[in-house]
SEZA-728425 format. One line per field, with one value per residue (C-alpha): x, z, y; residue number from 0. Coordinates in Angstrom, 1 decimal. Example, Ala and Ser with C-alpha at 12.3 -4.5 7.8 and 13.67 -1.06 7.14 Angstrom:
residues 2
c1 = (12.3,13.7)
c3 = (7.8,7.1)
c2 = (-4.5,-1.1)
pos = (0,1)
END
This chain:
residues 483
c1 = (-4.5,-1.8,-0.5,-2.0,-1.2,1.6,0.1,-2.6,-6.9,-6.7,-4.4,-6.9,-9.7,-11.3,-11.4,-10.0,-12.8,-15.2,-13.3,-12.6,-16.3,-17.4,-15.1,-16.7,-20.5,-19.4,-17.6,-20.6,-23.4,-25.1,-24.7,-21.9,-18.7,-16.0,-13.2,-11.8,-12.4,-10.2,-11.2,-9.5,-9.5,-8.6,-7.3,-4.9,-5.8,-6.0,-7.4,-7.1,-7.5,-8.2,-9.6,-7.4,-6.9,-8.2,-5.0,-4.6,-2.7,-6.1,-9.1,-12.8,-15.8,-17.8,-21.1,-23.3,-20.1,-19.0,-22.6,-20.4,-17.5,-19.8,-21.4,-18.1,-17.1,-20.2,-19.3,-15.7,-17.8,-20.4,-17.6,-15.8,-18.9,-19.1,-22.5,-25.5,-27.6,-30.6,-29.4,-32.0,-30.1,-30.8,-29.6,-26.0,-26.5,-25.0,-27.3,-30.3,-31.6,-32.9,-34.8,-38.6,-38.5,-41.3,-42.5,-41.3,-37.8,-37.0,-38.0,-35.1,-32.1,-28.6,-29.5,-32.6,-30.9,-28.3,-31.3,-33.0,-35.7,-36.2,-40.1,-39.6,-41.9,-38.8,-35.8,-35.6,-32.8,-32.5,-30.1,-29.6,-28.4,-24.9,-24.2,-26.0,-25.4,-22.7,-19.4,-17.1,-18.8,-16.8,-17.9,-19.6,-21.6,-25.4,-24.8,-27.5,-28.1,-29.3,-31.3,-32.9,-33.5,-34.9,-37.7,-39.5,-41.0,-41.2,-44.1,-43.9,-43.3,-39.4,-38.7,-41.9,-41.3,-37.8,-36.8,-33.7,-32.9,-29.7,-30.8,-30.3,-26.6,-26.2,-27.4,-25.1,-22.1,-23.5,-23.4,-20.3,-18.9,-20.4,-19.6,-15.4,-15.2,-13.3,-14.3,-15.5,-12.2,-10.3,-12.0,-11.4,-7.6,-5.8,-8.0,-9.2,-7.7,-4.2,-4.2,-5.9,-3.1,-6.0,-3.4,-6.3,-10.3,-11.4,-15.1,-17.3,-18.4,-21.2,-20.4,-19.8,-16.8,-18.5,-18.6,-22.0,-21.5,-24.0,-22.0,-18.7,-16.1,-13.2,-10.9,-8.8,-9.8,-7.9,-9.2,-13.0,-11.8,-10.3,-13.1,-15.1,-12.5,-12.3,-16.4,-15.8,-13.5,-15.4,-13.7,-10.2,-7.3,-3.1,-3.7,-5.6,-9.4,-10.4,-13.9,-15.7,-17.5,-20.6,-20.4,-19.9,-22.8,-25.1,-23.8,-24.6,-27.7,-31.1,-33.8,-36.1,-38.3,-39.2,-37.5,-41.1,-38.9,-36.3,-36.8,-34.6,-34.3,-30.7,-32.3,-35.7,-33.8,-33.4,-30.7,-28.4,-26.7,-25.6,-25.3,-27.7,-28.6,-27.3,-28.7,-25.1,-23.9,-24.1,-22.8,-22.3,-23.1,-23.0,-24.7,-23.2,-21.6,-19.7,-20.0,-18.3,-18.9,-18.8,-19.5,-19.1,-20.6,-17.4,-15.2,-14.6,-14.5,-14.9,-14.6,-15.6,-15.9,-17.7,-19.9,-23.8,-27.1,-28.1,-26.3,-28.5,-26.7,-22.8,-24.4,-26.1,-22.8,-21.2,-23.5,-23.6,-19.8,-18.1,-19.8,-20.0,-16.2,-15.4,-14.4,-13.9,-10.8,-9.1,-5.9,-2.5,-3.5,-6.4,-4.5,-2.4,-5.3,-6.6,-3.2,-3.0,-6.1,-6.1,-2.8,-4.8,-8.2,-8.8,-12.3,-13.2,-12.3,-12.3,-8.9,-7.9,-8.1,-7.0,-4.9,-5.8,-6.2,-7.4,-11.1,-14.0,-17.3,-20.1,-22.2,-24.5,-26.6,-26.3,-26.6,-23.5,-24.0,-25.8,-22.7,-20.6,-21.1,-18.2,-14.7,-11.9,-9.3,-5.6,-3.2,0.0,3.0,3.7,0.0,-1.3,-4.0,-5.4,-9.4,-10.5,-14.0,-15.1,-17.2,-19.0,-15.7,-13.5,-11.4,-10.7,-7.7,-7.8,-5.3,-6.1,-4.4,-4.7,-3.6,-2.9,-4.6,-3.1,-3.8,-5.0,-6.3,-9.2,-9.5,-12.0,-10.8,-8.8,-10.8,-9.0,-10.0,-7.6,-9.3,-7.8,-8.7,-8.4,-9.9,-9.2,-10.7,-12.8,-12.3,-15.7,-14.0,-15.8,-14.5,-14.5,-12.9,-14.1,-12.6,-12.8,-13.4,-10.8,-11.4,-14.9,-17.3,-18.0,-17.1,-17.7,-18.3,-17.7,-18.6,-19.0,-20.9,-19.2,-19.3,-21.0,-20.1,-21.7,-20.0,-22.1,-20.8,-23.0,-22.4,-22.1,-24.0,-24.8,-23.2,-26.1,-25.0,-25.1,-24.3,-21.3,-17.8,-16.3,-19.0,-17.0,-14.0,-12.8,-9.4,-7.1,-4.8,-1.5,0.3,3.3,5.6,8.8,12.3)
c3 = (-2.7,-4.3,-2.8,-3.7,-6.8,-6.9,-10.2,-8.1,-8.7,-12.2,-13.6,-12.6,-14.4,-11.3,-10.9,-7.2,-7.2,-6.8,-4.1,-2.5,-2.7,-1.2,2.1,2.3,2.1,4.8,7.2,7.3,7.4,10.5,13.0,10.8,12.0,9.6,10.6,7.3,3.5,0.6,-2.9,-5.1,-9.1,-11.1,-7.8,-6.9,-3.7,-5.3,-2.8,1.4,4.4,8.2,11.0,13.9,15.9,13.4,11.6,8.9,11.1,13.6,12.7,13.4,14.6,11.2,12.3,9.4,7.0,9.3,7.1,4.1,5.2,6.8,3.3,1.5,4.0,2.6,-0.9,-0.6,1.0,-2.1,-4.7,-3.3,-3.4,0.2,0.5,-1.5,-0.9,-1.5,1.6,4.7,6.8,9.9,7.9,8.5,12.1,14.7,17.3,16.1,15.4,19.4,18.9,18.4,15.1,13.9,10.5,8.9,10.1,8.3,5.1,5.7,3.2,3.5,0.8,2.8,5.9,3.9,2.0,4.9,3.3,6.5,7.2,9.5,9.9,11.9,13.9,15.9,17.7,21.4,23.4,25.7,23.1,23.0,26.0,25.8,29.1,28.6,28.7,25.2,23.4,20.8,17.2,17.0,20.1,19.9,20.0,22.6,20.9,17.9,19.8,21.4,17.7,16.9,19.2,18.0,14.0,11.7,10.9,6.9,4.5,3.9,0.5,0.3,3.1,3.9,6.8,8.3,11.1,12.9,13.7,9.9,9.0,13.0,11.2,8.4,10.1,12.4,9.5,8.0,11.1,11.1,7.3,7.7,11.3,11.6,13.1,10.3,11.0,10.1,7.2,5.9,6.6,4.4,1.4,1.7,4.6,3.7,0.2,0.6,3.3,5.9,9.1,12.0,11.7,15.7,16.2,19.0,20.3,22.3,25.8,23.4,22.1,18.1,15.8,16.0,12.1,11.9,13.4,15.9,13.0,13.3,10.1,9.1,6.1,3.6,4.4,3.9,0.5,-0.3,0.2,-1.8,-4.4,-4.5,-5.3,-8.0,-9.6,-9.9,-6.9,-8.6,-6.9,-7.8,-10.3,-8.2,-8.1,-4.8,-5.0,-8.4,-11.0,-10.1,-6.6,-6.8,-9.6,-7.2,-4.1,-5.2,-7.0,-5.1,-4.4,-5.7,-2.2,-1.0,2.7,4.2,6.9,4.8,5.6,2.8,-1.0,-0.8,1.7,-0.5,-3.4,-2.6,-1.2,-2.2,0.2,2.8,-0.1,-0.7,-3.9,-4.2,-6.6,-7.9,-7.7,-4.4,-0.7,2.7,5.5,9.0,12.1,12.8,9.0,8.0,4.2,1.6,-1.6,-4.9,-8.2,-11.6,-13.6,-12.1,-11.9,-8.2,-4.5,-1.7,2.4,4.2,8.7,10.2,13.4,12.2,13.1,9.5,6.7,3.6,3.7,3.6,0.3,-1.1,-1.1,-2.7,-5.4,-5.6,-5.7,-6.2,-9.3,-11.5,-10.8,-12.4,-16.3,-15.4,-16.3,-13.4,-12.7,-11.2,-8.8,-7.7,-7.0,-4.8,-3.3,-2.2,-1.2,1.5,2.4,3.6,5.4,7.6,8.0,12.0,14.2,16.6,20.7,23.8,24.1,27.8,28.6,32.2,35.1,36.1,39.9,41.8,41.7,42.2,40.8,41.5,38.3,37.5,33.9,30.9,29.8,29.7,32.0,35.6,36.6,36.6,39.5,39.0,38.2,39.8,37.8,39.0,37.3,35.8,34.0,30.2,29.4,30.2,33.3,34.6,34.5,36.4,36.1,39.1,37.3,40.6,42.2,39.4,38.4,34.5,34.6,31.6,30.2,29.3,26.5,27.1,23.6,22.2,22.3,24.7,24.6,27.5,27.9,29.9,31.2,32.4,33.2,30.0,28.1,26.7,25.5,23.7,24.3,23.0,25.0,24.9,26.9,30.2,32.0,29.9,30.2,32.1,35.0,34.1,32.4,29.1,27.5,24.4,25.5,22.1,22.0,19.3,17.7,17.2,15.7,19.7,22.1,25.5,26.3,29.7,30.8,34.3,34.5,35.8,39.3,39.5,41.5,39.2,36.1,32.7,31.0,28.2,24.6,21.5,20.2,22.0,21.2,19.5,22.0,25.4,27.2,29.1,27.1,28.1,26.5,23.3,24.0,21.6,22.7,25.4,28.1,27.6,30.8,31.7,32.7,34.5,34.3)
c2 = (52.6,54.6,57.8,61.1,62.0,64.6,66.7,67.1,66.6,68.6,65.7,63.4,65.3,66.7,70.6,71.7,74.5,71.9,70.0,73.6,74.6,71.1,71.6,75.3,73.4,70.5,73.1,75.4,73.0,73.6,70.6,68.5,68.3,66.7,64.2,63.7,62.9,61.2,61.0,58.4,58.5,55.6,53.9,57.1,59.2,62.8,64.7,63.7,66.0,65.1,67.9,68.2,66.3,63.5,61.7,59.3,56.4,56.4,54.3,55.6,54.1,53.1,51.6,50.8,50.6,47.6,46.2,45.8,44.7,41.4,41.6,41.4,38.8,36.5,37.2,35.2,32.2,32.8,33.3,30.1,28.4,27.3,29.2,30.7,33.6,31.4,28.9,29.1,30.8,28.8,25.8,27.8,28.7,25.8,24.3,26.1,22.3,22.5,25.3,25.3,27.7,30.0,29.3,32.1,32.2,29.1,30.4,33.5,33.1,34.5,37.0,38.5,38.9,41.1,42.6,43.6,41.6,39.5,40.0,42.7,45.2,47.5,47.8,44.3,44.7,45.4,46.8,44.1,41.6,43.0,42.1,38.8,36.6,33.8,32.7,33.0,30.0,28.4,28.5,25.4,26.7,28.1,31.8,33.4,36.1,33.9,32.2,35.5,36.8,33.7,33.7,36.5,35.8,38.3,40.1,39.7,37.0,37.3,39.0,41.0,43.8,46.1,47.3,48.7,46.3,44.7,41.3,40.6,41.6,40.2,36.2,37.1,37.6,34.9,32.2,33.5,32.6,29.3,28.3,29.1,28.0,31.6,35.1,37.9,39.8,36.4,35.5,38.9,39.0,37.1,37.6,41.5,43.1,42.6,43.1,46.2,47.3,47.6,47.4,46.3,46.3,46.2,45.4,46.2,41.9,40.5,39.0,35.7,37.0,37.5,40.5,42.1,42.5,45.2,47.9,48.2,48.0,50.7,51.2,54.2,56.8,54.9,51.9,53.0,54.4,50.8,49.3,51.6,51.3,47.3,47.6,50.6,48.2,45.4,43.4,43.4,44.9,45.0,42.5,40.2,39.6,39.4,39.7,38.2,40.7,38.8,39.4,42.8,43.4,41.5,43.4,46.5,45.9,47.3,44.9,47.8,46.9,50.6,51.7,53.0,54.7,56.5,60.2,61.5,60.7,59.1,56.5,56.0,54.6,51.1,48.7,45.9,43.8,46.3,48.8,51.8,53.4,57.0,59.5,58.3,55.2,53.4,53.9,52.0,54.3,54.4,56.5,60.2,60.7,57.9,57.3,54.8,56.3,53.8,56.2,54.3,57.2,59.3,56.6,58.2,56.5,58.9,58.0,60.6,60.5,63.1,63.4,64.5,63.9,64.7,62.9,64.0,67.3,65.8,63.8,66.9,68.6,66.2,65.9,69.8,70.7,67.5,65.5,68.6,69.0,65.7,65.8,69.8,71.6,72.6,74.9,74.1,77.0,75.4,72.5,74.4,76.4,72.7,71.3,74.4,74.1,70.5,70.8,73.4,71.4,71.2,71.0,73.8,73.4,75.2,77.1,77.6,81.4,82.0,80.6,76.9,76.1,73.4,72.5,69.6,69.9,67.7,66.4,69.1,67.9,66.3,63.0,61.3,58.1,58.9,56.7,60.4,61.8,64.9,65.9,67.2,69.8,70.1,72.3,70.9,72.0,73.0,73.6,70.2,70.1,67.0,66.5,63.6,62.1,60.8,57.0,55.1,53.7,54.6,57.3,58.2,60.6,62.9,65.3,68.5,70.3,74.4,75.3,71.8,68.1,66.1,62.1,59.9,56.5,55.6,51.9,49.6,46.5,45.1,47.4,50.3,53.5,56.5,60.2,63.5,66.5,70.2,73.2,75.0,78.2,80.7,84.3,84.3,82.3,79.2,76.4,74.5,71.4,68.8,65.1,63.7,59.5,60.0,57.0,57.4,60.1,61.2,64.3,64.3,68.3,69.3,72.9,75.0,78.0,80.9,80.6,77.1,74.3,71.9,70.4,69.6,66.0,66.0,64.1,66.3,63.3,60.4,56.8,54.6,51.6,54.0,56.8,55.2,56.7,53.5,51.1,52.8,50.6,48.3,48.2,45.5,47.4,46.7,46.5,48.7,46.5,48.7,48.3)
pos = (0,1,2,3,4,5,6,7,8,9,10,11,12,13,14,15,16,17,18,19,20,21,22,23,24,25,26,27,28,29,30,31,32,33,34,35,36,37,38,39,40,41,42,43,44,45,46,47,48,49,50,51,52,53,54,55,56,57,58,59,60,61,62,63,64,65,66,67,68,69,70,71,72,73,74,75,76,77,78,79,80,81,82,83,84,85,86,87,88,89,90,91,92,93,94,95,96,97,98,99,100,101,102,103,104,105,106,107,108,109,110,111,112,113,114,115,116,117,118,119,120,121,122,123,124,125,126,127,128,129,130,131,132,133,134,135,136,137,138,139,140,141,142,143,144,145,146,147,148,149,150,151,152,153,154,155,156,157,158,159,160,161,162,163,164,165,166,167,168,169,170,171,172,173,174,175,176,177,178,179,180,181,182,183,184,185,186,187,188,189,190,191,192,193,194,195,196,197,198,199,200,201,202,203,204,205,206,207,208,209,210,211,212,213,214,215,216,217,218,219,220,221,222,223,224,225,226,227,228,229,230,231,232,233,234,235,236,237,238,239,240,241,242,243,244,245,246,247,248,249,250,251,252,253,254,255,256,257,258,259,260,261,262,263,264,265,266,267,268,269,270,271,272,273,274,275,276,277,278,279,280,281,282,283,284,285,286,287,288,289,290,291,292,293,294,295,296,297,298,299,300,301,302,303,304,305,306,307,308,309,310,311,312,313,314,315,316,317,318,319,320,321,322,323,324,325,326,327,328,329,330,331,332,333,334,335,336,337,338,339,340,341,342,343,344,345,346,347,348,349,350,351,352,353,354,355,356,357,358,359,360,361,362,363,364,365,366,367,368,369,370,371,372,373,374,375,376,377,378,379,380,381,382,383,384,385,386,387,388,389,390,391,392,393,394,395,396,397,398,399,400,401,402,403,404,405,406,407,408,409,410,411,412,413,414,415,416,417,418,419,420,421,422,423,424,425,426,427,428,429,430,431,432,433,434,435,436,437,438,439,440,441,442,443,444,445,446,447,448,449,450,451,452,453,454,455,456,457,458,459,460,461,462,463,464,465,466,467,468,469,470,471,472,473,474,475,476,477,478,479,480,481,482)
END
């Protein structure tokens, strides 16, 4: 992507009013908290803005977005003809040849499982299977979670029935694999990653050391709107075409099967493979407001990252304020109204409002992980406390920022995880502080009642893959080494 353009949205044909009145919609929609958004026009970022303490150089958890980038991971191996979407897709999948196979699994191809077109009736995945018993196999190995997928049949003929399910994408990513002899991440590197200056993509793994493809994948802003823009522009990008027309066309084309569960219009209009079709143009989404936005009518790609249980309404804006403001004369002062206002974008925290002295609480409520049994507070100097969170045997020290975020990391064996947290006492004389999984959509809230000796540790909203913070980590401890 290029950098924002310096003459601002209204060069680009897009009124700032409309941009303007699309931040007022997002920040006052009831339960929707924004992260950040960038809009791109003719390949330029026109208009960006992150909520503090969200930044540009950190990535975010992008669950069902991590679909398409496994889908665009296939369409290389389809493009360099190393795979079709009409292959069976156990034919793909190593040492499946010793299982006893249901009937209908072997008539699944490549291009149902990223469909959704499977057979199933619902969601087949389980829990369990991201953490699937076993040592890191190599690639020639017979993944067990495969083989636990593959042991329950579908309860539809493949092709005639859609449902939203993870066991699907999960065999795609799974063959991919298979076909390059590579990880999804490596596949990707050399051919899309780099060229679309996307520095890192961690991915949540099973206990077998692959992507779970579905979900887990963690990219910056810019890099969502990369992605969206490689797909707005027909797979080309700098000159090069990374992805062919044909790809692309057939990426984002639905398979006109209806989504029985889709609550809302946007998810009642169909899906391509591990694209849905938008009222305009088509998206790759993921759980709590993470949204790739391809619009060919507008010649537009948004990214937006929020934290939501309801994404119809971030969409609803955006066709509300944002579309009509397209091919709309806008103002030089608008431009600059918009420029200010996105320097200035930052989420709402607890502000410490009294002295801070030493206390313990025992776990009181909520529902982050039973394995929290309390915290401990202890004051320390320049406006930065230290909260500790008392996990079974463990001890996650956590800085506290009175009046600014302050960054920790939280550890689990080599697994790493960065939080941002800010709060202290409230003028009540109990206390209040957001520890924000900074590099996801989550916030672990973490209240006392005046005069309580219990502490609440509840999720603003709960992970989809646990209630344990540190099941969040994607990230290896590097050790300190001193000198």
């Amino acid at each position: 992507m290029t950098p924002a353009a310096e003459a601002g949205t209204a060069a680009a044909g897009i009124d700032a009013r409309g941009v303007l009145d699309l931040l007022d919609a997002l920040d006052s929609t009831p339960g929707l908290e924004m992260h950040s958004i960038a809009i791109a026009s003719a390949g330029a970022v026109v208009a960006e803005g992150y909520w503090a303490p969200y930044s540009a150089d950190r990535v975010h958890l992008l669950y069902s977005i991590s679909k398409t980038w496994t889908a665009t991971a296939v369409g290389l191996l389809v493009d360099d003809g190393r795979l079709a979407l009409d292959d069976p897709i156990i034919d793909l999948l190593p040492g499946v040849g010793d299982l006893r196979i249901a009937p209908r699994w072997r008539q699944v191809t490549v291009g149902h499982c990223l469909r959704m077109a499977t057979g199933h009736h619902t969601e087949a995945w389980g829990a369990a299977q991201v953490g699937a018993a076993g040592e890191p196999a190599s690639i020639n190995d017979l993944d067990p979670v495969v083989a636990s997928i593959l042991s329950h049949e579908p309860e539809h003929e493949p092709g005639t029935h859609f449902a939203y399910n993870q066991v699907a994408t999960y065999l795609a990513a799974a063959a991919a694999r298979a076909v390059c002899g590579q990880s999804v991440v490596d596949l990707l590197r050399d051919r899309v990653l780099i060229p679309l200056d996307v520095a890192e993509l961690p991915w949540t793994r099973t206990a077998t050391g692959a992507e779970i493809g579905f979900s887990g994948s963690h990219a910056r802003t810019r890099d969502i709107l990369a992605l969206a823009q490689l797909y707005l522009d027909n797979g080309r990008h700098g000159g090069r075409q990374i992805l062919s027309p044909e790809w692309v066309a057939t990426a984002m084309a639905s398979t006109g099967l209806p989504n029985p569960e889709g609550e809302t219009i946007d998810w009642r209009l169909g899906y391509g493979c591990s694209f849905w079709t938008s009222q305009h143009g088509v998206r790759g989404d993921g759980a709590h407001g993470q949204f790739a936005l391809v619009l060919p009518d507008q010649r537009i790609a948004i990214a937006i990252t929020s934290e939501t249980e309801q994404m119809q309404p971030v969409l609803d804006a955006v066709w509300r304020h944002l579309i009509p403001a397209v091919d709309r004369a806008g103002s030089s002062a608008a431009d600059a109204d918009l420029a200010a206002r996105l320097r200035h974008l930052a989420v709402e925290a607890p502000l410490g409002a009294g002295p801070v002295t030493e206390r313990t609480w025992q776990r009181a409520a909520g529902n982050v992980s039973s394995a929290y049994t309390g915290a401990r507070l202890r004051p320390g100097a320049g406006g930065i406390h230290t909260l500790s969170l008392v996990r079974g045997e463990a001890v996650l020290e956590t800085l506290v920022g009175e009046s600014d975020w302050a960054e920790s990391e939280w550890t689990d064996g080599d697994a790493a995880l960065p939080v941002l947290a800010r709060g202290g006492p409230t003028r009540e004389g109990g206390y209040a502080a957001d520890l924000r999984i900074i590099e996801t959509p989550h916030t672990v809230q973490v209240r006392v009642a005046p005069g309580s000796e219990g502490v609440d540790l509840s999720w603003r909203n709960p992970p989809l893959n646990g209630t344990d913070p540190l099941w969040l980590a994607v990230r290896t401890r590097i050790p300190r080494i001193d000198t």
